[in-house]
MOPAC internal coordinates of N, CA, C and O (Angstrom, degrees):
PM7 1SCF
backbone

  N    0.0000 0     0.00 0     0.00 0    0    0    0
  C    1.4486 1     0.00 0     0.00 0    1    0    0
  C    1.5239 1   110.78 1     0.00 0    2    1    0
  O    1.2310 1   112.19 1   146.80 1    3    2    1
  N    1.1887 1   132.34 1   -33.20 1    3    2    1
  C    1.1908 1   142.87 1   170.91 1    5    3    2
  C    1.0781 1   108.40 1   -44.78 1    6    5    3
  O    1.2310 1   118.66 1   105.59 1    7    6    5
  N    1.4754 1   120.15 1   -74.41 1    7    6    5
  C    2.0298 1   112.63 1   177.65 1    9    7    6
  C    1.0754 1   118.55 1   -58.74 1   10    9    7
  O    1.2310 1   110.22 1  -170.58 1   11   10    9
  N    1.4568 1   135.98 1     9.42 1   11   10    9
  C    1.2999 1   143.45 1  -170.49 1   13   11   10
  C    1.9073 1    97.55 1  -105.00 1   14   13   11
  O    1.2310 1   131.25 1   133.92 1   15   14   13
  N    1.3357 1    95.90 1   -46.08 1   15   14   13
  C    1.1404 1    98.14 1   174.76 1   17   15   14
  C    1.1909 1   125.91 1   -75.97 1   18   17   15
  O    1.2310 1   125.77 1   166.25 1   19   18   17
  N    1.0137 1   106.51 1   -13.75 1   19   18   17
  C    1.7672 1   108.52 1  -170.50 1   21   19   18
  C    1.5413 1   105.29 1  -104.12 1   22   21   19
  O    1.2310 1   107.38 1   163.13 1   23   22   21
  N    1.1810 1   141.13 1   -16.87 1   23   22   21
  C    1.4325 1   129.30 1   159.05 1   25   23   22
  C    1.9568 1   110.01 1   -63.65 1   26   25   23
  O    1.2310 1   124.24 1   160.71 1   27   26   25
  N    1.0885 1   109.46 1   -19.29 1   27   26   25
  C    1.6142 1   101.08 1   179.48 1   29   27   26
  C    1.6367 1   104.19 1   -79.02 1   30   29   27
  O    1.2310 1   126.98 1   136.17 1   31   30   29
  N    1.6964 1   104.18 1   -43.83 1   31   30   29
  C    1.3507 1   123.96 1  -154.53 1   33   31   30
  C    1.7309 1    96.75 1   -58.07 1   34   33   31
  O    1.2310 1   119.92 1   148.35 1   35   34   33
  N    1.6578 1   117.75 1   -31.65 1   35   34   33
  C    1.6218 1   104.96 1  -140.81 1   37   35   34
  C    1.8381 1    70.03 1  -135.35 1   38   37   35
  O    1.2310 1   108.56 1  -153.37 1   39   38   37
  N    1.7545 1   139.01 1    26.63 1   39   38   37
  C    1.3216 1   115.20 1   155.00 1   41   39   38
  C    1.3477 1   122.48 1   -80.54 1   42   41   39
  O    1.2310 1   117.16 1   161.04 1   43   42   41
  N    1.8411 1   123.01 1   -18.96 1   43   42   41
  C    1.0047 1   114.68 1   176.91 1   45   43   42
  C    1.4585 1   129.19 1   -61.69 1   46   45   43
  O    1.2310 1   125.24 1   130.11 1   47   46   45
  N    1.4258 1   107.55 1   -49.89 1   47   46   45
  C    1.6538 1   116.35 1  -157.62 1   49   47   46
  C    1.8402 1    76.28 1   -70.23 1   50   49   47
  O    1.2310 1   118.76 1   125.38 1   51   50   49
  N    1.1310 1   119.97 1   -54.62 1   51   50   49
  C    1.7456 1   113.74 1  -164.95 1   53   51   50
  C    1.5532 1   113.28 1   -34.70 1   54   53   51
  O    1.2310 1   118.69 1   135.28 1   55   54   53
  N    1.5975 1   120.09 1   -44.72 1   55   54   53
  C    1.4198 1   120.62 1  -179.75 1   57   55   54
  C    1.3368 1    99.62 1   -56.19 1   58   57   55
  O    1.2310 1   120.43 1   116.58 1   59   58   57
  N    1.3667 1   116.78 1   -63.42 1   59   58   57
  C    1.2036 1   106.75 1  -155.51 1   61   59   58
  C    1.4247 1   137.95 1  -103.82 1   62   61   59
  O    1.2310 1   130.80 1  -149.28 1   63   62   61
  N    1.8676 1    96.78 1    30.72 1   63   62   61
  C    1.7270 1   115.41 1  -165.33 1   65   63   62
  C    1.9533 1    75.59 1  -126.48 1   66   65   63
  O    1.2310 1   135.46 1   -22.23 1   67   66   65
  N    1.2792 1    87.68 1   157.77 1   67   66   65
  C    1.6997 1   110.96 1   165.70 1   69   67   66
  C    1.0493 1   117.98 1   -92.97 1   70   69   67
  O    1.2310 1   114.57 1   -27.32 1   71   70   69
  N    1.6627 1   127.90 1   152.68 1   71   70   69
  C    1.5530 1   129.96 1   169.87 1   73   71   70
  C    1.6571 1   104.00 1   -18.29 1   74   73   71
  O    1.2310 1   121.25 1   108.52 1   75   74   73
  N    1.1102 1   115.22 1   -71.48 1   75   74   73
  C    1.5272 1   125.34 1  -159.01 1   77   75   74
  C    1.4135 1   119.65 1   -78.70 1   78   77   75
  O    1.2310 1   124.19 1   153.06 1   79   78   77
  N    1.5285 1   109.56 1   -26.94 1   79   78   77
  C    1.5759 1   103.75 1   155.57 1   81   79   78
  C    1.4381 1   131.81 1  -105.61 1   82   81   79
  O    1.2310 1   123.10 1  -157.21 1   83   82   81
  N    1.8815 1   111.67 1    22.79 1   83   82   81
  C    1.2988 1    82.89 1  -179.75 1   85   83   82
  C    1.3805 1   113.93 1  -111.00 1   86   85   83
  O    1.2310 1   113.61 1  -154.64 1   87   86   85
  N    1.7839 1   129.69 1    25.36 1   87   86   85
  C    1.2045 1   128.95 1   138.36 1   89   87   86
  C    1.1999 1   120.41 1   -35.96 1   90   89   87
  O    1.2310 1   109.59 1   128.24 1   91   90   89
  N    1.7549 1   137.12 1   -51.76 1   91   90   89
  C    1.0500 1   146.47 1   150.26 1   93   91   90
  C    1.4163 1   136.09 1    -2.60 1   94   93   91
  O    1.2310 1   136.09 1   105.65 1   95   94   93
  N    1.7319 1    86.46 1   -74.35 1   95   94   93
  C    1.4009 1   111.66 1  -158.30 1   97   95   94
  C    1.8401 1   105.24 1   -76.27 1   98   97   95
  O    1.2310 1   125.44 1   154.23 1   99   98   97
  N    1.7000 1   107.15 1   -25.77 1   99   98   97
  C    1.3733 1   117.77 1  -160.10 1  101   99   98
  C    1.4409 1    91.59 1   -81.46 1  102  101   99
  O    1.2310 1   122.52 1   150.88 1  103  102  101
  N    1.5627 1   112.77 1   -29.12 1  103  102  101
  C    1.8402 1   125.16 1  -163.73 1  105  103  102
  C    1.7877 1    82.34 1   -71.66 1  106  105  103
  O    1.2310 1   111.64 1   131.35 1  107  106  105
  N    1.1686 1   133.36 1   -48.65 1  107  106  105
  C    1.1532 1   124.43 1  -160.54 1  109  107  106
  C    1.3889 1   104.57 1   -75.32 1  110  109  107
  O    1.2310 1   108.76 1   136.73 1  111  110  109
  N    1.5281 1   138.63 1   -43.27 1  111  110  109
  C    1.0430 1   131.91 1  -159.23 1  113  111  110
  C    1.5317 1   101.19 1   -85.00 1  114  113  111
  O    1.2310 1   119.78 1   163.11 1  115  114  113
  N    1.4378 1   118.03 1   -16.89 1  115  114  113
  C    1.3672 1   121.14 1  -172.54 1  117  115  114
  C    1.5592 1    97.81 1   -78.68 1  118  117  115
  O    1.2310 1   122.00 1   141.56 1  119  118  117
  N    1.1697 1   113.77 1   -38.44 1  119  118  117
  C    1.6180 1   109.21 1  -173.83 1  121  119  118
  C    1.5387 1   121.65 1   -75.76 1  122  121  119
  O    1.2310 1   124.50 1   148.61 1  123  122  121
  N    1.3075 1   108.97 1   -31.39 1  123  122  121
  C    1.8833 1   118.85 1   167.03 1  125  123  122
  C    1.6996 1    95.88 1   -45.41 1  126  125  123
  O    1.2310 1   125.27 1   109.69 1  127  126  125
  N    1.5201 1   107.48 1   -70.31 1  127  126  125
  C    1.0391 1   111.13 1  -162.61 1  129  127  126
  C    1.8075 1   119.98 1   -55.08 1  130  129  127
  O    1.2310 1   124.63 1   156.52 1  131  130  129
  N    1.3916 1   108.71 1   -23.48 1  131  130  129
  C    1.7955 1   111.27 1  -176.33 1  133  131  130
  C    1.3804 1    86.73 1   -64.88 1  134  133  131
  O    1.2310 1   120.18 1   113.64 1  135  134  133
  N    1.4237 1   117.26 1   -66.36 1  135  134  133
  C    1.5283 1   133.25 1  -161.47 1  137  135  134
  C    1.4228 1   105.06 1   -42.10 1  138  137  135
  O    1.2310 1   118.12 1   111.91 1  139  138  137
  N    1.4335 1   121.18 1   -68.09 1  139  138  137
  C    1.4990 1   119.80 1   166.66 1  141  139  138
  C    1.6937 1   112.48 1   -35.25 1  142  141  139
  O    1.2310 1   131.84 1   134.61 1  143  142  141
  N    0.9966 1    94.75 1   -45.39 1  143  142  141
  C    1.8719 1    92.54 1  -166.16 1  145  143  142
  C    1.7196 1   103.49 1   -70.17 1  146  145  143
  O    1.2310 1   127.54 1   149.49 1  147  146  145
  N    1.2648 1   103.09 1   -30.51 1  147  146  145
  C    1.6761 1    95.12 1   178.20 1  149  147  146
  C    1.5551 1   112.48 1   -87.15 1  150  149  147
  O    1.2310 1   119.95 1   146.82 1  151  150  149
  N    0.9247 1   117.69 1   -33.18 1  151  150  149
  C    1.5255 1   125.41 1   173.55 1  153  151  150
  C    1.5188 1   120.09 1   -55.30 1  154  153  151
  O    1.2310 1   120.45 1   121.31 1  155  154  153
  N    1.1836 1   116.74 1   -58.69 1  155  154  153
  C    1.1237 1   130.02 1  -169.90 1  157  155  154
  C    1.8400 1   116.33 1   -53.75 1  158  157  155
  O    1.2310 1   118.30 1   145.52 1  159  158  157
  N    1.4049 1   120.84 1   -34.48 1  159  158  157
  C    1.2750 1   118.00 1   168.10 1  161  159  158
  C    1.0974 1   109.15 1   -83.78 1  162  161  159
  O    1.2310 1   108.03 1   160.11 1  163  162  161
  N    1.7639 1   139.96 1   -19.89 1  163  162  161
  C    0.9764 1   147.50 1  -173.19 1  165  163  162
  C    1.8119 1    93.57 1   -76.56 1  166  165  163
  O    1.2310 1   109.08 1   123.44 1  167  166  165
  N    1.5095 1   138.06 1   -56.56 1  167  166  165
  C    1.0956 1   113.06 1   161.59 1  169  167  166
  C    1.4034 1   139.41 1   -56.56 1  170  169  167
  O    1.2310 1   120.79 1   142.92 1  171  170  169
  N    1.2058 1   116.10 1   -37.08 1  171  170  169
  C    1.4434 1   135.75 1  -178.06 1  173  171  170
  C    1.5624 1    97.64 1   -59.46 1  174  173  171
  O    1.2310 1   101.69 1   164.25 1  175  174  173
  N    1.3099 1   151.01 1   -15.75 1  175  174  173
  C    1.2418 1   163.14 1  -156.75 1  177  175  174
  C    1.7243 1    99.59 1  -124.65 1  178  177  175
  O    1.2310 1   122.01 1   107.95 1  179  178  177
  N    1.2197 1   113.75 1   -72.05 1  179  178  177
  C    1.6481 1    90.75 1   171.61 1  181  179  178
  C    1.2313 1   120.69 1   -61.57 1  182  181  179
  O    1.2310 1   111.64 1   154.02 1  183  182  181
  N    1.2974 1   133.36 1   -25.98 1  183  182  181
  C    2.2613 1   121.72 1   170.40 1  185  183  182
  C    1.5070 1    83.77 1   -66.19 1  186  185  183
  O    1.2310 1   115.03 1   130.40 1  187  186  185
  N    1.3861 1   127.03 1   -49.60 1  187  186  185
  C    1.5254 1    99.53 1  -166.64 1  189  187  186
  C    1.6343 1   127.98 1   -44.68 1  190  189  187
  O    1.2310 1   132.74 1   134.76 1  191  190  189
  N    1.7049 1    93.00 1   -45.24 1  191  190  189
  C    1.7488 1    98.32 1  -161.21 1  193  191  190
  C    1.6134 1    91.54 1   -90.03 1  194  193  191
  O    1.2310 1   110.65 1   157.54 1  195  194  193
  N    1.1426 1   135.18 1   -22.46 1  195  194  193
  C    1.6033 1   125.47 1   144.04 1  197  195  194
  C    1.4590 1   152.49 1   -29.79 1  198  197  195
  O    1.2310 1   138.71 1   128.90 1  199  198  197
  N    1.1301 1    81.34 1   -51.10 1  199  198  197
  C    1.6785 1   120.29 1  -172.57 1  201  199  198
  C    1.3961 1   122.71 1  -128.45 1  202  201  199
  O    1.2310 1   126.66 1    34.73 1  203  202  201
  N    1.4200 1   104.80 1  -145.27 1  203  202  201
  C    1.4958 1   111.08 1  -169.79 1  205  203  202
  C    1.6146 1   105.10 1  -115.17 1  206  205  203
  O    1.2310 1   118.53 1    11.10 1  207  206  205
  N    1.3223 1   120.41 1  -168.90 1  207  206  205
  C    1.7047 1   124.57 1   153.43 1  209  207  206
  C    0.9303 1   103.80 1   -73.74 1  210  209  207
  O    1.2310 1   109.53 1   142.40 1  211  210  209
  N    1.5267 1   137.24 1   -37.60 1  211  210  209
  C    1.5864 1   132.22 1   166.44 1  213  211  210
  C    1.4024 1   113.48 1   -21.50 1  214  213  211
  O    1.2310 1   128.31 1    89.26 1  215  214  213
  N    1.2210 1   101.61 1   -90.74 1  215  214  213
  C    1.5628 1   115.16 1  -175.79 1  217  215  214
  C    1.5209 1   109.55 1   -31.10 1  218  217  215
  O    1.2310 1   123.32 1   128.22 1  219  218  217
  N    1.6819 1   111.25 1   -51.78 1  219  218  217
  C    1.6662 1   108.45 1   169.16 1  221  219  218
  C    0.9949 1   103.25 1   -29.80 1  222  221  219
  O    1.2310 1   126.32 1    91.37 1  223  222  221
  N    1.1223 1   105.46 1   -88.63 1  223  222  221
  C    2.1240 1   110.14 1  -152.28 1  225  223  222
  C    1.3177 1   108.10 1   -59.06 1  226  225  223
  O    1.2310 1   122.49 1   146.45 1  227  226  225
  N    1.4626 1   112.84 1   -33.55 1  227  226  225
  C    1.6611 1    90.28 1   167.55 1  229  227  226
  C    1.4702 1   127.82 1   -72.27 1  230  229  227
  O    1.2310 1   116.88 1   169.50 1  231  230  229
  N    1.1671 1   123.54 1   -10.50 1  231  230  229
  C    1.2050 1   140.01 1   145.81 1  233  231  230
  C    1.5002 1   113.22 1   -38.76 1  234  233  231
  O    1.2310 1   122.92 1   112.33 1  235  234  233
  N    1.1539 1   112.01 1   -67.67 1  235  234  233
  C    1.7201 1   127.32 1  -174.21 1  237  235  234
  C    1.5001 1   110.78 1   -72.10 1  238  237  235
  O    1.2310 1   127.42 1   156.16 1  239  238  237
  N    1.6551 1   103.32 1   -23.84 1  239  238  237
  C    1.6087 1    93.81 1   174.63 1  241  239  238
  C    1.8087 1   111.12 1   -84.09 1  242  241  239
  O    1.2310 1   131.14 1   157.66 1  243  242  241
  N    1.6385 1    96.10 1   -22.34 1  243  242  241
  C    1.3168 1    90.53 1  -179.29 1  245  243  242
  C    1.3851 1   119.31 1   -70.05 1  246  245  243
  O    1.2310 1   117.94 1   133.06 1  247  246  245
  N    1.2052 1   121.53 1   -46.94 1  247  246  245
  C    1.3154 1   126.19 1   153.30 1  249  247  246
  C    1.3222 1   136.83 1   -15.96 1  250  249  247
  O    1.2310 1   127.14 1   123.83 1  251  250  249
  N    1.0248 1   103.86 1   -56.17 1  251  250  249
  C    1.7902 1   126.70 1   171.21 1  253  251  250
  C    1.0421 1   125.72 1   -47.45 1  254  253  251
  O    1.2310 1   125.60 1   118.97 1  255  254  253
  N    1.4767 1   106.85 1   -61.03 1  255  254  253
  C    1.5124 1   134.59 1   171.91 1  257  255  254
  C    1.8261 1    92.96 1   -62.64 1  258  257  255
  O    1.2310 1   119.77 1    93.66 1  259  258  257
  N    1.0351 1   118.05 1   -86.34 1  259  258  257
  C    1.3568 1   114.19 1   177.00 1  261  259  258
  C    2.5009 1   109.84 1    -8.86 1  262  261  259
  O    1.2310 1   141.10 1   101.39 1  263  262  261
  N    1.3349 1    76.66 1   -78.61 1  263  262  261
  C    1.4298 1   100.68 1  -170.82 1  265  263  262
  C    2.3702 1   105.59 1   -48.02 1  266  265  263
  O    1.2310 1   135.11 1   139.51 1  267  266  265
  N    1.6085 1    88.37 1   -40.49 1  267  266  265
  C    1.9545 1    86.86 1   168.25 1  269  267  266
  C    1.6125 1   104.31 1   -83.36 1  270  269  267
  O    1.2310 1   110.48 1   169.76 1  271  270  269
  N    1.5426 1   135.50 1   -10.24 1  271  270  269
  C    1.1362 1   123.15 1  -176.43 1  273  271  270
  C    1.9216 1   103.45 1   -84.36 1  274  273  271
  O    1.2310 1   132.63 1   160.79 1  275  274  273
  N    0.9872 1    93.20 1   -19.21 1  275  274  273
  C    1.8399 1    95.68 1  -179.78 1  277  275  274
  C    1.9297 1   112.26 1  -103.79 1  278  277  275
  O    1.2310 1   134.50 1   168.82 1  279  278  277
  N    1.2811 1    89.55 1   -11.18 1  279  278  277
  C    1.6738 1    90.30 1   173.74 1  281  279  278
  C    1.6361 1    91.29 1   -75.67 1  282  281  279
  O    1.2310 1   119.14 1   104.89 1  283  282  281
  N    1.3127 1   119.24 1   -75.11 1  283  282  281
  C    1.5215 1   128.08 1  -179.91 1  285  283  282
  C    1.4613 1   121.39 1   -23.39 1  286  285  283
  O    1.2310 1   124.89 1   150.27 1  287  286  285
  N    1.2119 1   108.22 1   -29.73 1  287  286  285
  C    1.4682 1   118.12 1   174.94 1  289  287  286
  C    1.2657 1   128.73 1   -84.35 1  290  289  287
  O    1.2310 1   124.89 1   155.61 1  291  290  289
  N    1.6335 1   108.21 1   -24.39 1  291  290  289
  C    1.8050 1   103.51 1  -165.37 1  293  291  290
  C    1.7661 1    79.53 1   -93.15 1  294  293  291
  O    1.2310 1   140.19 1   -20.88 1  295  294  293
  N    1.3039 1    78.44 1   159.12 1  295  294  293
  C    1.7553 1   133.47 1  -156.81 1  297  295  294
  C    1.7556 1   101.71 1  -107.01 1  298  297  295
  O    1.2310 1   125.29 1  -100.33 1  299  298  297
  N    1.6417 1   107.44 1    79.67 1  299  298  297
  C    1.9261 1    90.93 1  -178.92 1  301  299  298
  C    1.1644 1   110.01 1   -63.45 1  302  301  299
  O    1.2310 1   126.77 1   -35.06 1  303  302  301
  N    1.7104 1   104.58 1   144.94 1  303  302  301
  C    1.4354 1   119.30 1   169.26 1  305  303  302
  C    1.5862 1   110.65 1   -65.57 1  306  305  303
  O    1.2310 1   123.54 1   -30.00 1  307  306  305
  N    1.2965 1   110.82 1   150.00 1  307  306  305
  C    1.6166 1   123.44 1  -156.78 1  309  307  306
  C    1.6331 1    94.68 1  -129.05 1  310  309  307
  O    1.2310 1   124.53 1   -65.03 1  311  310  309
  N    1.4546 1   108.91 1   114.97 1  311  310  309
  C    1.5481 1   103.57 1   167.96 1  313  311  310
  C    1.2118 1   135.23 1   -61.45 1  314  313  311
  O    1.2310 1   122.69 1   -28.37 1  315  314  313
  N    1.1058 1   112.45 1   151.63 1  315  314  313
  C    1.7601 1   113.47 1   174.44 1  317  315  314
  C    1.5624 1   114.75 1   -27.78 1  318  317  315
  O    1.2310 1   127.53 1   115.87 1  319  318  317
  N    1.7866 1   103.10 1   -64.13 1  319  318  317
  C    1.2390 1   101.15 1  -160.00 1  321  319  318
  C    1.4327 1   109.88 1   -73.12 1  322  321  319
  O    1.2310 1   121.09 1   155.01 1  323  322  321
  N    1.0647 1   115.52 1   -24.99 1  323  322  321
  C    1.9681 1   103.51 1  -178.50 1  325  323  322
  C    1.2574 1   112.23 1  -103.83 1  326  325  323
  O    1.2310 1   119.16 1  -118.69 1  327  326  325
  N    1.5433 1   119.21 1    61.31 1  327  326  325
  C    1.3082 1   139.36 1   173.95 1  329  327  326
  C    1.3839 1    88.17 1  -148.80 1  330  329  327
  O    1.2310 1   127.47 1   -69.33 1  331  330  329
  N    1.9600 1   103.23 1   110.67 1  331  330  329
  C    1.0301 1   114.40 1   169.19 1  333  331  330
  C    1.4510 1   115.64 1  -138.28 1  334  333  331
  O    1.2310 1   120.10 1   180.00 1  335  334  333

């Protein structure tokens, strides 16, 4: 499941990074994503011991919405050749 996942995970920065920068670009998108992944229970755990499960999921809904408001937005990169 892993290589399955990882051709979706690493097609973006590839369109739109060059041979030579997209070591870079993948290092960057790889690191949002650790950071998110560690963070995210680390908040979900303080609204908990704060708050309620409420606050969770509204947390997680906010997120979501957040996370489909920026999917909706990016712009796929379009190759050379099928731009005519």
């Amino acid at each position: 499941m892993l290589g399955i996942g990882f051709a979706g995970y690493s097609a973006y920065p590839m369109g739109l990074a060059t041979k030579g920068t997209y070591p870079t670009a993948f290092g960057i998108v790889n690191s949002v994503g650790q950071i998110g992944g560690a963070c995210a229970p680390l908040a979900v755990g303080l609204l908990l011991d704060s708050y309620s499960w409420t606050s969770v999921f509204m947390y997680m809904l906010g997120t979501s919405l957040l996370c489909l408001l920026l999917l909706i937005s990016v712009v796929e990169p379009i190759a050379q050749g099928a731009k005519k």
